[in-house]
N, C-alpha and C positions, 0 to 999 in steps of 0.2 A: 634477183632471187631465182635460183635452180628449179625445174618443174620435177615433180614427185618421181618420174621416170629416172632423170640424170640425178638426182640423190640419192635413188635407189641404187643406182648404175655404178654411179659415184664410190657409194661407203661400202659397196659388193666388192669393188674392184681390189678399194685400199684395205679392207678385212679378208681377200683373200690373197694379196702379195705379203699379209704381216704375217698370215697363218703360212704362208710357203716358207716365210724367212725363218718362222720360230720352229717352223717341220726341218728344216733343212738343219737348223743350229742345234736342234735335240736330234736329229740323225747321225749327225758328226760324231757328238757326242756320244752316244749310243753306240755305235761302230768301232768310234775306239777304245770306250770303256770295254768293251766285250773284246776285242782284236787284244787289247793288253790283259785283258784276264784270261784269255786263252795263250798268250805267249806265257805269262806266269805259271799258268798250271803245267805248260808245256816244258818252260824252264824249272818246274820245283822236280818234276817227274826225273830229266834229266839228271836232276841234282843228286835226288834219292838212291839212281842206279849207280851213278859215276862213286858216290860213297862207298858203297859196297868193294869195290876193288883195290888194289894194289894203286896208289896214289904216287906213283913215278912221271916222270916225265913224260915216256912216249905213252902211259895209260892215261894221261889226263890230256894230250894233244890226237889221241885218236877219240877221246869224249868229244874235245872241241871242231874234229874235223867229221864226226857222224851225225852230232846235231846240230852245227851251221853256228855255232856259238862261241861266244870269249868265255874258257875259263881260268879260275882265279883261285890258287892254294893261298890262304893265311897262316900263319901260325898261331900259338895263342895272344901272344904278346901283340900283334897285330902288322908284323912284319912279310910284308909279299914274299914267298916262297915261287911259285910259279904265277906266269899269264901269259895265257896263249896268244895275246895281242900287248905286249907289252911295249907303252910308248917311252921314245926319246925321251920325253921331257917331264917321264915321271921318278920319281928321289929314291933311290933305294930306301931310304930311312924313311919313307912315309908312312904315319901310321895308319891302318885303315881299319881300327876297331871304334871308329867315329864316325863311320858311312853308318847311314840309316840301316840298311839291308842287316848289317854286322849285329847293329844295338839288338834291332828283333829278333837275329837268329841268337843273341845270348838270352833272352828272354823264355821264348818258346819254342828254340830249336829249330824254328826256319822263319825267315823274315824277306821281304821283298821288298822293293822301290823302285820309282820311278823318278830319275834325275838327271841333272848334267852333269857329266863330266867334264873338270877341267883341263885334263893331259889331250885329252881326245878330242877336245871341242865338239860333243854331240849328246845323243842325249841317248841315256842307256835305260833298259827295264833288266835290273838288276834281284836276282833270287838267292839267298844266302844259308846253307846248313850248318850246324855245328855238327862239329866231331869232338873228339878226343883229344886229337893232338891240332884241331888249329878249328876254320873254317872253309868249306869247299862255297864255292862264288861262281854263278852261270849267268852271262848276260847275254842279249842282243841290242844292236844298237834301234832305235827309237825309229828312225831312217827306212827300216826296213820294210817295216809294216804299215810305215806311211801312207806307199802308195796303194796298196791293197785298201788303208781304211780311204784314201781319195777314190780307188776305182767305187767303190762301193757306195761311197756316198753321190758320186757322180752321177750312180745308175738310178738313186734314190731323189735325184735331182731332177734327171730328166722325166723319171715317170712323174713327179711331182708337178712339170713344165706341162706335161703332158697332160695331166688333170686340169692345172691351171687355164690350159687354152680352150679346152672342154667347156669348165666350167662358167669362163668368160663368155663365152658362144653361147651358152643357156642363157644365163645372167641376159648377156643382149638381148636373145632371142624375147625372154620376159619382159626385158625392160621395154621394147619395142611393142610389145602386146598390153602392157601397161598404156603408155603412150599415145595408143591408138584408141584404147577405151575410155581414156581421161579424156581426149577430143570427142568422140563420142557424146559424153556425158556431157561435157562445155558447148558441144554444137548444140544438145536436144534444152539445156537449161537458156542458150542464146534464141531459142525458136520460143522458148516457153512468155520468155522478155517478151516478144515481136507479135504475142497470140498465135503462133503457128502451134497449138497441141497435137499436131498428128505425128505423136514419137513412138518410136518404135524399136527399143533397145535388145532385144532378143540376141544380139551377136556377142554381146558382152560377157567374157566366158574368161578373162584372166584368171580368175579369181572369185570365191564365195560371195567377199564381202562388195566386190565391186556389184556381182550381178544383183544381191539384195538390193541395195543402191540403185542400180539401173531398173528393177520393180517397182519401189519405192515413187521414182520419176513419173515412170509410165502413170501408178495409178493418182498420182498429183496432175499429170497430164488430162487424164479422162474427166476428172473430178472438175478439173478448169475450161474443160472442154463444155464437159455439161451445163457449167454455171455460166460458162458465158452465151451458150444457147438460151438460155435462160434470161439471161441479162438483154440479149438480142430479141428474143421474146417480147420480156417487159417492156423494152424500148419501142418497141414498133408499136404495140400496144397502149402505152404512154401517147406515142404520138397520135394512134386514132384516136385517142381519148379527146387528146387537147383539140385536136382537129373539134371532133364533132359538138367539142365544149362548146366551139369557136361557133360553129353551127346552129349550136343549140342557144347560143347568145345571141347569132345576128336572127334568129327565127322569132324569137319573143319579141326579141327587139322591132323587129318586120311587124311582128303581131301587134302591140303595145302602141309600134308607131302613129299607125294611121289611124286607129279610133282619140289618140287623145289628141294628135292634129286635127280630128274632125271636131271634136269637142270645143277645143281652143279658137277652129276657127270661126263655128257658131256662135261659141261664146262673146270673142270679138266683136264677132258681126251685130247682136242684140247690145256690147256695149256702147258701140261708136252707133249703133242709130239707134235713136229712142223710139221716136218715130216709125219705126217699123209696122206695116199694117199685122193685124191680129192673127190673120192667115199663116204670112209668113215664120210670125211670132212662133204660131204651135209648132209651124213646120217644123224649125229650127230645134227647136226645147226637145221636141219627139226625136229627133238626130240625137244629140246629147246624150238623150235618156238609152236608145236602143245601143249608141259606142258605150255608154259605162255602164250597160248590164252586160254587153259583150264582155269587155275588160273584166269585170267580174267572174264571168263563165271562165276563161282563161285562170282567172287566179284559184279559183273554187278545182278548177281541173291539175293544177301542178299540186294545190294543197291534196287533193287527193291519192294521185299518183307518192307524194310524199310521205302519205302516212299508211297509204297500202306499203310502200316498200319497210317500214321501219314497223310494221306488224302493230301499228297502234290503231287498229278500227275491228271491230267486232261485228260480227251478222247478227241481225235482228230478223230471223225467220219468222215468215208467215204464210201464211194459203192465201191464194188469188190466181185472177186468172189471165194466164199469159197473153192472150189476145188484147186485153185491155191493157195491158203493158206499153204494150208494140202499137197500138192506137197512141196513147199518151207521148208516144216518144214522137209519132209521126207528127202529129198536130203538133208538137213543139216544131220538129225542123220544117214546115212546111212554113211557119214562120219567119224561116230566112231562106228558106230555096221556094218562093212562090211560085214558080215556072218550071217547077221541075216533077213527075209525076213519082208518085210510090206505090208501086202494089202490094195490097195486102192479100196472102191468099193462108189465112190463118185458121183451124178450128179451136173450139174451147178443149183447152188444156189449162187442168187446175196445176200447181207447182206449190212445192213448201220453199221459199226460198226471201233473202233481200229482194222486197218489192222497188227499194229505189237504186241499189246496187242494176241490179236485172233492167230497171230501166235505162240508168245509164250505160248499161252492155250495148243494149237496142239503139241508141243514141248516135253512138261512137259509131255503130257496124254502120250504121245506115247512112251516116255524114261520110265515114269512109268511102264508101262507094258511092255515095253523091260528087265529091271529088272526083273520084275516079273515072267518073263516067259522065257523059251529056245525054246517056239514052237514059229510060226507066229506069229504076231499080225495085228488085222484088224482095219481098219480105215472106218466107214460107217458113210455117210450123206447126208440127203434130204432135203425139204422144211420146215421140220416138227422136226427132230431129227439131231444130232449129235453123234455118239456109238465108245469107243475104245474098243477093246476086245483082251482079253490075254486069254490064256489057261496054265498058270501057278499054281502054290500053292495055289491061295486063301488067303485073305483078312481073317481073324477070325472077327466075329461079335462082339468083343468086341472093337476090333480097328477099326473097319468102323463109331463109333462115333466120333473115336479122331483125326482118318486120316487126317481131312482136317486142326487140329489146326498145329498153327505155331511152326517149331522144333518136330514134335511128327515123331518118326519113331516106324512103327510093328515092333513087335518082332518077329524072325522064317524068317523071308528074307534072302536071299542068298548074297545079296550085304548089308555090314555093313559101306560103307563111304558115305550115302548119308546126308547133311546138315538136310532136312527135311523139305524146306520150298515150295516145289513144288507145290503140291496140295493146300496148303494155298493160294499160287499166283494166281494157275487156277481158286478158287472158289472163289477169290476177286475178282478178272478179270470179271468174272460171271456175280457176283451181281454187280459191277460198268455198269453191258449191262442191268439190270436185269433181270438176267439170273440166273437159280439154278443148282447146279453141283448134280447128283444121283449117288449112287456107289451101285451092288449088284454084290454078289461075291457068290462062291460054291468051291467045291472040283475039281470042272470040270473046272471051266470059272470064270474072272473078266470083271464084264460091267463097264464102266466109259460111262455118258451120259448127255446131257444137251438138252433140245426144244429150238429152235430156229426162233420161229413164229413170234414172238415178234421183232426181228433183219431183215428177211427176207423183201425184197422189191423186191415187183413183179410187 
């Protein structure tokens, strides 16, 4: 199959040799339709005059030798009186009121033709008058004017050769520019295949409809460009996702594992010895008991997280006072970080707010930063502020944007089983008071802090 160029090139070339041939076949034409109708009128004129005179011999051979012409006396009968080219081999007794030329000049008094003659073997433009006593006959022969209508059409030929090479030289020049934009267009739809969108068709100038086309591309180009940034996007994003799924399953898992191995192996242990003194008894039973209130806490903290996120928990506002809050929350975690110190440096501040919501806020900050740290950690708040503060490792500022999302754990922390949905909880909690949770951290110190003006009833 021919590409769109060479077909164009192709049916250009054969529709401008057929229009040369039919220019040149109506030129011929033409040239000597007109060449013999000017010899006619040239011979009827002659005819007109040479009548008017004394029709003798030397007056009808000086007609024939001033206007380059055969003439031809009839009589009525149709018997040759004179010809000034009179051949051998034509019969005295021929009659010639049966030539064309003759029939019309009896008709309308001058008739013409174009024909062959047999005596002559050529071919004559014959003009014919009647008169009175016969018919006067002016020919030339055919031969003459020939070459006049060849020179003429020759010259109508060359110009016409001369267009033709012209117009071939365009015609390429186009097809060649076609050509280069149809690659063009196959290169940038071959890149578009490959993901390569950076096309840039701007040079495509054949033609209207290519360069629409070559727009057209481009903005299928940008539109794919976009979406696959997009796709690239998603994709990366997809994978942190499964990543931290991955994460967020071996963490629970981490979490989950070791209190119901503890359980299991206490359990064992009071199965296979009955016998075990009373002592040990409680020991064991009191292990059990603090893993599956643990595992509990866990489960109680992701249902939470769960139904803050899907907007199914409503505040139950009330007045109280924040210090006894932050009290209740400590004596809870002092019961699992016995060796580790908490300062309260708190005054009474009344607040309308979720009394158990707010406690869990106090909970999460302060075990956060018990992780965080092996030094103290301070608990401050007034009318105005709320401040945890740890003197541990520090938060990295890349992860102080991601801290508060749901599942995200830092990296570089010295505790690797926490679930991760802590600070998610504290700063939904927050914003359901509206309230905003701040984090700024250093090498020195972590602040966790929220203003409380807004909540405060004085």
């Amino acid at each position: 199959m021919l590409k769109l160029h060479q077909q164009f090139f192709r049916i250009s070339l054969v529709f401008i040799v057929i229009a040369s041939l039919i220019a040149t076949i109506f030129s011929y034409l033409f040239v000597k339709n007109s060449r013999v109708d000017a010899t006619v009128d040239k011979l009827s004129a002659v005819v007109r005059i040479a009548s008017e005179g004394n029709l003798d011999k030397s007056y009808l051979d000086k007609i024939s030798k001033l206007s380059d012409s055969r003439v031809t006396y009839i009589d009525k009968s149709g018997e040759l009186i004179y010809d000034s080219l009179r051949s051998k081999n034509q019969k005295p007794n021929d009659n010639l009121l049966n030539r064309v030329e003759i029939m019309k000049a009896q008709k309308s008094g001058l008739g013409s033709s174009l024909r062959y003659s047999k005596n002559f073997k050529r071919d004559f433009i014959y003009v014919a008058k009647r008169l009175k006593s016969g018919y006067l006959r002016v020919s030339k022969p055919l031969d003459e004017i020939k070459w006049s209508i060849y020179r003429v059409v020759f010259e109508i030929v060359v110009i016409l050769a001369m267009f033709l090479v012209v117009l071939i030289y365009f015609t390429n020049k186009l097809s060649l520019k076609i050509s280069k934009d149809t690659k063009a267009i196959d290169e940038a739809l071959n890149s578009m295949l490959k993901k390569d969108f950076s096309i840039y068709l701007s040079n495509i100038n054949c033609c209207k409809e290519f360069a629409k086309v070559a727009k057209n591309i481009e903005k299928v180009a940008k539109r794919l460009k976009k979406r696959e940034k997009q796709k690239s996007r998603y994709t990366k994003r997809l994978k942190e996702i499964t990543k931290r799924q991955g994460d967020i399953i071996s963490a629970i898992s981490h979490e989950f594992k070791n209190p119901v191995a503890a359980i299991v192996g206490y359990s064992q242990t009071l199965k296979d010895t009955p016998n075990l003194n009373e002592s040990l008894k409680s020991k064991f039973l009191s292990k059990i008991e603090s893993n599956a209130v643990k595992i509990s806490n866990m489960i109680d903290t992701l249902s939470l997280s769960i139904k803050l996120e899907s907007n199914s928990i409503s505040l139950n506002v009330t007045n109280f006072n924040l210090q006894d809050v932050v009290n209740e929350a400590v004596d809870t975690l002092k019961q699992k970080y016995k060796d580790r110190d908490i300062v309260i440096e708190c005054s009474d501040v009344k607040v309308d707010a979720d009394r158990n919501m707010m406690e869990n806020v106090f909970i999460n900050l302060i075990e956060n930063a018990l992780k965080y740290s092996e030094d103290e950690v301070i608990v401050r708040c007034n009318k105005e502020i709320v401040e945890v503060v740890d003197y541990g490792i520090g938060i990295d500022s890349s992860d102080i944007k991601k801290i508060k999302d749901k599942f995200y754990r830092a990296d570089g922390i010295s505790w690797n089983n926490s679930i991760g949905v802590g600070l998610y909880i504290v700063d939904y909690i927050l914003k359901l008071h509206n309230l905003e949770l701040y984090i700024k951290s250093d090498e020195k110190e972590t602040l966790f802090s929220f203003e409380i003006d807004k909540i405060v009833n004085s």
